[in-house]
C-alpha positions as CSV (number, residue, x, y, z in Angstrom):
1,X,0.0,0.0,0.0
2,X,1.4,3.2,-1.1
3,X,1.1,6.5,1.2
4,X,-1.7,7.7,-0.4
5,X,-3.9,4.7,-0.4
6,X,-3.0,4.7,3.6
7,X,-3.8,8.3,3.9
8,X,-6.9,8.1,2.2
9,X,-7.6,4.8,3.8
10,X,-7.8,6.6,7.3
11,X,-9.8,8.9,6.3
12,X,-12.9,6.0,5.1
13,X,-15.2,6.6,8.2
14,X,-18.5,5.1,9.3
15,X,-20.9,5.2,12.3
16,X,-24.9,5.3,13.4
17,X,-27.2,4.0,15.6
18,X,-29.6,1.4,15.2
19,X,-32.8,2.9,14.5
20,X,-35.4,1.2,16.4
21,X,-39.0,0.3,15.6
22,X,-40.4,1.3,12.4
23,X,-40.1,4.5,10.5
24,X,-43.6,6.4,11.0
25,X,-45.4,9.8,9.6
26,X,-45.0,11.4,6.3
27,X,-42.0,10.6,4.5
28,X,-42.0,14.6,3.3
29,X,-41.8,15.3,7.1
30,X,-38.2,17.9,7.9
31,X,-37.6,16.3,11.8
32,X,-34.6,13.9,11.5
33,X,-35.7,10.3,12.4
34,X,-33.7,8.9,15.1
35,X,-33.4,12.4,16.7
36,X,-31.3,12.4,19.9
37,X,-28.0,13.3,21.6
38,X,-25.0,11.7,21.4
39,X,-24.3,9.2,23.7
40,X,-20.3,9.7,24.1
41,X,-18.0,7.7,22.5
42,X,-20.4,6.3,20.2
43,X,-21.2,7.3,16.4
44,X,-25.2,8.5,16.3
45,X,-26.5,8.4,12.8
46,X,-29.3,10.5,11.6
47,X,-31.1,10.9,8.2
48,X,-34.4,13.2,6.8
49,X,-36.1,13.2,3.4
50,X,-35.8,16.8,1.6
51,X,-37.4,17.8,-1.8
52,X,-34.8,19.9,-4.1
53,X,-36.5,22.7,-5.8
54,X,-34.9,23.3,-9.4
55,X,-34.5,27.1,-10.5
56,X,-35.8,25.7,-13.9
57,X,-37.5,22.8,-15.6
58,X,-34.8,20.0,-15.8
59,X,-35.2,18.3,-19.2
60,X,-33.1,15.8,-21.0
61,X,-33.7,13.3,-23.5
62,X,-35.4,11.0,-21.5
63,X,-37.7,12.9,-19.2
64,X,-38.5,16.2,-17.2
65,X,-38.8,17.3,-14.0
66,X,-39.1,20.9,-11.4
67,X,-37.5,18.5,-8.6
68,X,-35.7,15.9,-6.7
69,X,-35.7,14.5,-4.3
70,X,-32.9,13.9,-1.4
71,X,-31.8,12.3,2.0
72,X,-30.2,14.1,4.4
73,X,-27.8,12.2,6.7
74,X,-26.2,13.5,10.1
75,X,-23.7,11.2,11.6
76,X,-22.5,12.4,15.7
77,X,-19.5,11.4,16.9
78,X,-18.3,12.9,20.4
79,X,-20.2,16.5,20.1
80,X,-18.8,16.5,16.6
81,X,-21.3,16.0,13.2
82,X,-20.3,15.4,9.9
83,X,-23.1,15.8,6.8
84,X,-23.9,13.5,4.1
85,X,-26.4,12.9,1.6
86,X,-28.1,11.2,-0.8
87,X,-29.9,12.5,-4.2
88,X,-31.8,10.3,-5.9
89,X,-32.7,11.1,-10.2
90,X,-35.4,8.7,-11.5
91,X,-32.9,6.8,-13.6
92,X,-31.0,5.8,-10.3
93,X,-33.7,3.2,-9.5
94,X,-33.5,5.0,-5.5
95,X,-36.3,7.2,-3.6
96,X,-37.0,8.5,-0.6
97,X,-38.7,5.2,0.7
98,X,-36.1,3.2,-0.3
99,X,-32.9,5.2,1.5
100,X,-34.8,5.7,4.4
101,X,-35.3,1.7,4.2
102,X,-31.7,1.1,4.3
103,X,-30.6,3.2,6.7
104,X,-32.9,2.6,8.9
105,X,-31.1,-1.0,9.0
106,X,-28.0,0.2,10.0
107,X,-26.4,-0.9,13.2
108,X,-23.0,0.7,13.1
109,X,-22.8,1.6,16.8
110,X,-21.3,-1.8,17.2
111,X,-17.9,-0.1,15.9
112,X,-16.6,2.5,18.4
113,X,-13.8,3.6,17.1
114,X,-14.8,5.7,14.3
115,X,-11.4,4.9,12.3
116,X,-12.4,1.9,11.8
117,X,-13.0,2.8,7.7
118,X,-12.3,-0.8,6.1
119,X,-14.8,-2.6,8.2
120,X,-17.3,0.1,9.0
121,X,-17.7,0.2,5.0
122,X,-17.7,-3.0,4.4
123,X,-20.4,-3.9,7.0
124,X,-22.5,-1.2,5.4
125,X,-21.7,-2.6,2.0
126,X,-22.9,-6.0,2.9
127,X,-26.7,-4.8,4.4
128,X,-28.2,-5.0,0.8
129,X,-27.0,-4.6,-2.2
130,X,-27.4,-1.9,-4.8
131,X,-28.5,1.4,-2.6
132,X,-25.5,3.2,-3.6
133,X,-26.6,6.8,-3.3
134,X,-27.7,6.0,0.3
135,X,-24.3,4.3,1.2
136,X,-23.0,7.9,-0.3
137,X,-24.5,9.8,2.1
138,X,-22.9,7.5,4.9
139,X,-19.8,8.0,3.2
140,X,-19.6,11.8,3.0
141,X,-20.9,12.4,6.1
142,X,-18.0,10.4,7.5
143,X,-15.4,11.8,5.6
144,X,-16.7,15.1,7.2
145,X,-16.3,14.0,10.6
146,X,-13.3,12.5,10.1
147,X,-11.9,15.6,8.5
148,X,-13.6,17.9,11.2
149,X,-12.1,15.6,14.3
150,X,-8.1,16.2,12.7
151,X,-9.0,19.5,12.1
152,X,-7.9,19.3,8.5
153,X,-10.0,19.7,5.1
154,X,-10.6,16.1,3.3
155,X,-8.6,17.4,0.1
156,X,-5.4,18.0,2.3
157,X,-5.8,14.5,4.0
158,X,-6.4,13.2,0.4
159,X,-3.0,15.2,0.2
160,X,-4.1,17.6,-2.8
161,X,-3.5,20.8,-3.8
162,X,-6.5,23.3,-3.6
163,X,-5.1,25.7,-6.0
164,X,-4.9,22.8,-8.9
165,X,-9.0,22.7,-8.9
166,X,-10.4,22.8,-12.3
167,X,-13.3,25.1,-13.9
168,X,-16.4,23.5,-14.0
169,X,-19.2,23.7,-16.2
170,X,-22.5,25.2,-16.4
171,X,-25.3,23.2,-17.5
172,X,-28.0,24.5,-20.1
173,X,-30.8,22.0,-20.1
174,X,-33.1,21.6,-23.3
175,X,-36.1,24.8,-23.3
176,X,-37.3,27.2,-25.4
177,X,-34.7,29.1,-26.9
178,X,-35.7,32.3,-25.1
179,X,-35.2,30.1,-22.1
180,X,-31.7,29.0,-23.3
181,X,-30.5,32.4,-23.8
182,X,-31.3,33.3,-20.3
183,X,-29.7,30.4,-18.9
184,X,-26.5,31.1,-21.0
185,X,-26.6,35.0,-19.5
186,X,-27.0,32.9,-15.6
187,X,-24.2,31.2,-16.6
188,X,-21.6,34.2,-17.4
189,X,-19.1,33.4,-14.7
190,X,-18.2,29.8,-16.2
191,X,-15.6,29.4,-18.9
192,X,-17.1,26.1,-19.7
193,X,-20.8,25.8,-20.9
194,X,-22.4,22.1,-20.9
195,X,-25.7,21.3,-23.3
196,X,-27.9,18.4,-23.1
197,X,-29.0,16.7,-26.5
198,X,-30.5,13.5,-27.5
199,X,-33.5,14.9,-29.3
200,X,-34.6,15.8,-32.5
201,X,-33.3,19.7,-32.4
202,X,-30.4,19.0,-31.3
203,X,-28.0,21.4,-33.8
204,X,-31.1,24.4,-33.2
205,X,-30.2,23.8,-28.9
206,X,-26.5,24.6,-30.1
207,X,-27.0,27.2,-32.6
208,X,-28.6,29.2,-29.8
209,X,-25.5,29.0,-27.3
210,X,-23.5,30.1,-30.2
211,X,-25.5,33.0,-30.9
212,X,-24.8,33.8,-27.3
213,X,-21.1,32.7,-26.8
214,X,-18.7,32.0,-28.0
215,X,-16.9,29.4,-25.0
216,X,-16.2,26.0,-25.2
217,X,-19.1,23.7,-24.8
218,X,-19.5,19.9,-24.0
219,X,-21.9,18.2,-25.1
220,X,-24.3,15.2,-23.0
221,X,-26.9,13.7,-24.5
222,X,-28.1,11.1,-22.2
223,X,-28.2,7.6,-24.3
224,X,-30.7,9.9,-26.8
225,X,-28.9,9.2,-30.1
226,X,-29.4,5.5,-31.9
227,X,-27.8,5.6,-34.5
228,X,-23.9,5.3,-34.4
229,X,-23.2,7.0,-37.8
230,X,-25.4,9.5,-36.9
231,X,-23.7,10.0,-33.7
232,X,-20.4,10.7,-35.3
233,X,-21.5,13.0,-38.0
234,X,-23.0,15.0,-35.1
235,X,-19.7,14.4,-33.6
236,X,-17.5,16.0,-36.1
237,X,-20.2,18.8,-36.4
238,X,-19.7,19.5,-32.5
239,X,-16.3,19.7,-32.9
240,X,-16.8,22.7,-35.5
241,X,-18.8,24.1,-33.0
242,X,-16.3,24.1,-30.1
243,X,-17.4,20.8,-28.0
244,X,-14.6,19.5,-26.4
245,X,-16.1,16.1,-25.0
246,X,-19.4,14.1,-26.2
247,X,-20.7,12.1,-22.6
248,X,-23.0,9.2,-23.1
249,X,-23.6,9.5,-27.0
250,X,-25.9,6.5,-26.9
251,X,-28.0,4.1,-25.0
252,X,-25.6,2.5,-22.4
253,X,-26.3,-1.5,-24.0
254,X,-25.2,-0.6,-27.2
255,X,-21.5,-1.1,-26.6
256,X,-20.0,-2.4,-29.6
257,X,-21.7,0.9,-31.4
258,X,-20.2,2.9,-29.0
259,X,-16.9,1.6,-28.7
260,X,-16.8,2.4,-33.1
261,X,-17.8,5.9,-32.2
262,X,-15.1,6.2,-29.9
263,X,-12.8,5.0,-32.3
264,X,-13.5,7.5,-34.9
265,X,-14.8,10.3,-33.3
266,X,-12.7,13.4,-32.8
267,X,-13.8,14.3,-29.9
268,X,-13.0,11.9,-26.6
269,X,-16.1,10.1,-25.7
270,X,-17.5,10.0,-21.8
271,X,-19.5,7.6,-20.4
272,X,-21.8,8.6,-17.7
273,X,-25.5,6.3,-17.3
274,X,-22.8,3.1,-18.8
275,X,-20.0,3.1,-15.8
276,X,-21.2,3.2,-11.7
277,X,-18.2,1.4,-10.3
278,X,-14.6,0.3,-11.1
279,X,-15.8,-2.9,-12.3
280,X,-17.9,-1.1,-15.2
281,X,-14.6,0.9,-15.6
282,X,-12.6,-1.9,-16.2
283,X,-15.2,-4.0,-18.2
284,X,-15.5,-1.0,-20.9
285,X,-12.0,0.5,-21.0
286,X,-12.3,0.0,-24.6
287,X,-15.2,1.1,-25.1
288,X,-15.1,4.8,-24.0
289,X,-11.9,7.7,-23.9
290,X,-12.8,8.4,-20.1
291,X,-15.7,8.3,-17.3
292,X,-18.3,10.8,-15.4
293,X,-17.7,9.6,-12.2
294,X,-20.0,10.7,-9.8
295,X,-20.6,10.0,-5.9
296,X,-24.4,8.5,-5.8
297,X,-23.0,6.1,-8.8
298,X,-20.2,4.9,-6.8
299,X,-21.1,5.1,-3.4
300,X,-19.2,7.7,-2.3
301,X,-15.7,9.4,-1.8
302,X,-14.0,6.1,-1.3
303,X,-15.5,4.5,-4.8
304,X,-15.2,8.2,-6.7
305,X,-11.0,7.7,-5.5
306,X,-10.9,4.3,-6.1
307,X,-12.4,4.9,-10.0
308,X,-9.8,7.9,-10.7
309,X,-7.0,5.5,-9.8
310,X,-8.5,2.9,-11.9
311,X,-9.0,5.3,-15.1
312,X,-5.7,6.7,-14.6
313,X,-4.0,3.3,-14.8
314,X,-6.4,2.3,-18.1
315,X,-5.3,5.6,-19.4
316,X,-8.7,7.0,-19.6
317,X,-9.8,10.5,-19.0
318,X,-11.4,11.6,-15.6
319,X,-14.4,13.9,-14.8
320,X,-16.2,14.4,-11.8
321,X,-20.2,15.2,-12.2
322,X,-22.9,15.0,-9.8
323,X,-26.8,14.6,-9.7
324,X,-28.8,17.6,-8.8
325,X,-27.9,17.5,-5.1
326,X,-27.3,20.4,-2.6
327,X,-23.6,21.9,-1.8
328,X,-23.0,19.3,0.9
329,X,-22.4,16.1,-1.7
330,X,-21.8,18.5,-5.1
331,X,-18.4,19.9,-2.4
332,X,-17.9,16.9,-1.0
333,X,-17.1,15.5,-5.0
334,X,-15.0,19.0,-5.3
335,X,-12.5,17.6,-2.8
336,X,-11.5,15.3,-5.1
337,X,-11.3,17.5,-8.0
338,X,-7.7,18.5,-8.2
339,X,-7.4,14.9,-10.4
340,X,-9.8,15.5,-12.6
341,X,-9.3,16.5,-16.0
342,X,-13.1,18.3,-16.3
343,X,-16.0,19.0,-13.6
344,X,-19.1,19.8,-14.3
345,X,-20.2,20.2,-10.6
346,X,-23.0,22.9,-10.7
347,X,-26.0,20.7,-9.2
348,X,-26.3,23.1,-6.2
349,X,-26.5,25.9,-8.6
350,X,-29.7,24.3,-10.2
351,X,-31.7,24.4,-7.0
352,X,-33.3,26.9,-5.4
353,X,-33.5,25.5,-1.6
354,X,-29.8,24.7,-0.8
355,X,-29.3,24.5,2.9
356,X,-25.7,24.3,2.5
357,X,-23.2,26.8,1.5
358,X,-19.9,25.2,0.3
359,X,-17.6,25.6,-2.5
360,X,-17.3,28.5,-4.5
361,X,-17.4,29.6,-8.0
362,X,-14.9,32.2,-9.3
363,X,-14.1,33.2,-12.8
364,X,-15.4,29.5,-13.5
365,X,-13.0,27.7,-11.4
366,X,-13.7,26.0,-8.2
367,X,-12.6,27.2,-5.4
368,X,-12.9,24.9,-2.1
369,X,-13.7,26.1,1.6
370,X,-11.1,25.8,3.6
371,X,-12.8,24.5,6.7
372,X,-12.3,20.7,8.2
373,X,-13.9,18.1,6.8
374,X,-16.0,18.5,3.7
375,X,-16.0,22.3,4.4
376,X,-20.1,23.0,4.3
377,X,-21.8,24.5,6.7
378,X,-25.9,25.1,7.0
379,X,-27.5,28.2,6.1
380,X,-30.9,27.2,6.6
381,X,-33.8,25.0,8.0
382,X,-33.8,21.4,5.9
């Protein structure tokens, strides 16, 4: 084990509390279940459904939607709370019913010291499977603790450098074109504009940016294109445009299409909705130029490492996204971002309830807080 892998290895933190009895009232309800103090020397785990209200009308190829909804996990170690969270998008397969299922099994107050990262994690893995953006929100909130009880900021124990953050990018989801230009005036202070495609307009969505700016743009379409040599004419015509990257040309099964587009295209190819974990990395390594890793795929800060290591030894490229989610999990990802090669980590800027404040935006770069832990700190009731 190198010194990384053993810093960031004792940094993986877990801990709550059994929750007794059954989880009652209205799953829309703000009070944390399991609400209660401390008890010293053991980790207290607590965790609240919370609706994310978007600024605009979310629309990709696939569907629509005004919100989305979240879990918000506490986790008390000592007088000392670290945040977490988990953000659940319909093509996730997770709700509120369903994290607040799994955590609700938890019993991780049978580990007391809360250093104990290999085999807290590992006991949380083996509850049930799948559930990833719930074990996420275990995850971050433990890396904040841990981070908060040294005293240092999770990117220095990770032993980055905060000044090698990259920009990120701005999202324009599909809308009118009136619509469009007024997200692309919102979006002034990035240096990096993303679009989502993957319908039948797709050159008109692009034509408007451009009549707008003239910055770089990458492009997502979301599994909407079916045809592979009509993904790579697009391809070459996005490169004319100024598109640096092309993430998840096409639906996610069709991997021998995709792995010919990625082949010819001149433009590297991302895959998003295709790769959750390392294994997926490592199973389509030839089938894509890099990965959108992002936490609720992977289940956390300890998968999101474990993939950038992985990519970097396939010699793929890295990115780091996230879901619509609030600063807490969108800066817990930024913590990680002085090895990425592109962010687009803006899903906190979509929403217009954020009870966190976090990283920073400035001249389109990130810029992360400088506080223990994850950094965040709340700013309202959630």
């Amino acid at each position: 084990m190198n010194k990384r892998e053993f810093i960031r290895n004792a940094v993986l933190i877990a801990g709550g509390s059994l929750m007794g009895g059954r989880l009652a009232g209205n799953p829309e309800q703000a009070a944390y279940y399991g609400q209660k103090k401390g008890e010293p020397g053991r980790l207290t785990l607590r965790f609240s459904p919370y609706t994310l209200q978007l600024r605009h009308t979310f629309t990709l190829a696939t569907n629509s939607r005004t919100t989305t909804p979240v879990v918000l996990t506490e986790i008390e170690y000592d007088g000392v709370t670290g945040y977490g969270e988990a953000s659940m998008p319909p093509y996730l397969g997770e709700s509120h019913e369903s994290v607040l299922k799994f955590l609700s099994l938890l019993n991780i107050s049978q580990f007391r010291d809360p250093f104990l990262a290999g085999d807290i994690l590992d006991y949380v893995d083996s509850v049930a499977p799948g559930n990833h953006a719930a074990k996420a929100s275990v995850d971050i909130a433990l890396h904040d603790l841990t981070g908060k009880l040294l005293g240092r900021p999770c990117y220095q124990v990770f032993g980055l450098n905060p000044e090698k953050t990259p920009v990120t990018s701005f999202t324009i989801g599909l809308d009118t074109p009136e619509i469009v230009k007024q997200k692309v005036a919102e979006a002034e202070p990035y240096k990096l504009l993303k679009v989502k495609l993957g319908r039948d307009n797709d050159k008109g969505a692009v034509e408007v940016i451009r009549s707008c700016t003239d910055k770089p743009l990458c492009a997502d379409v979301n599994q909407g294109w079916k045809d592979r040599r009509y993904a790579l004419e697009m391809a070459g015509w996005l490169k004319e445009k100024g598109v640096v990257y092309l993430e998840q040309p096409m639906p996610k099964e069709r991997m021998e299409d995709i792995a010919w587009l990625t082949a010819q295209s001149p433009i590297p190819v991302i895959g998003d909705e295709a790769i959750q974990n390392a294994g997926d990395l490592v199973r389509q390594r030839d089938v894509y130029s890099g990965v959108n890793i992002k936490l609720m795929k992977c289940g956390g800060l300890a998968g999101a490492a474990r993939m950038i290591d992985v990519a970097r030894a396939l010699g793929m490229k890295v990115m780091l996204g996230c879901m619509t989610e609030t600063s807490c999990a969108v800066t817990a990802a930024a913590q990680l971002s002085p090895l990425a090669d592109w962010c687009d980590l803006d899903g906190n800027l979509l929403i217009s309830n954020d009870p966190f404040e976090g990283l920073k935006i400035v001249d389109g770069r990130i810029i992360l807080p400088g506080g223990p832990g994850i950094g965040v700190k709340k700013v309202r009731p959630a």
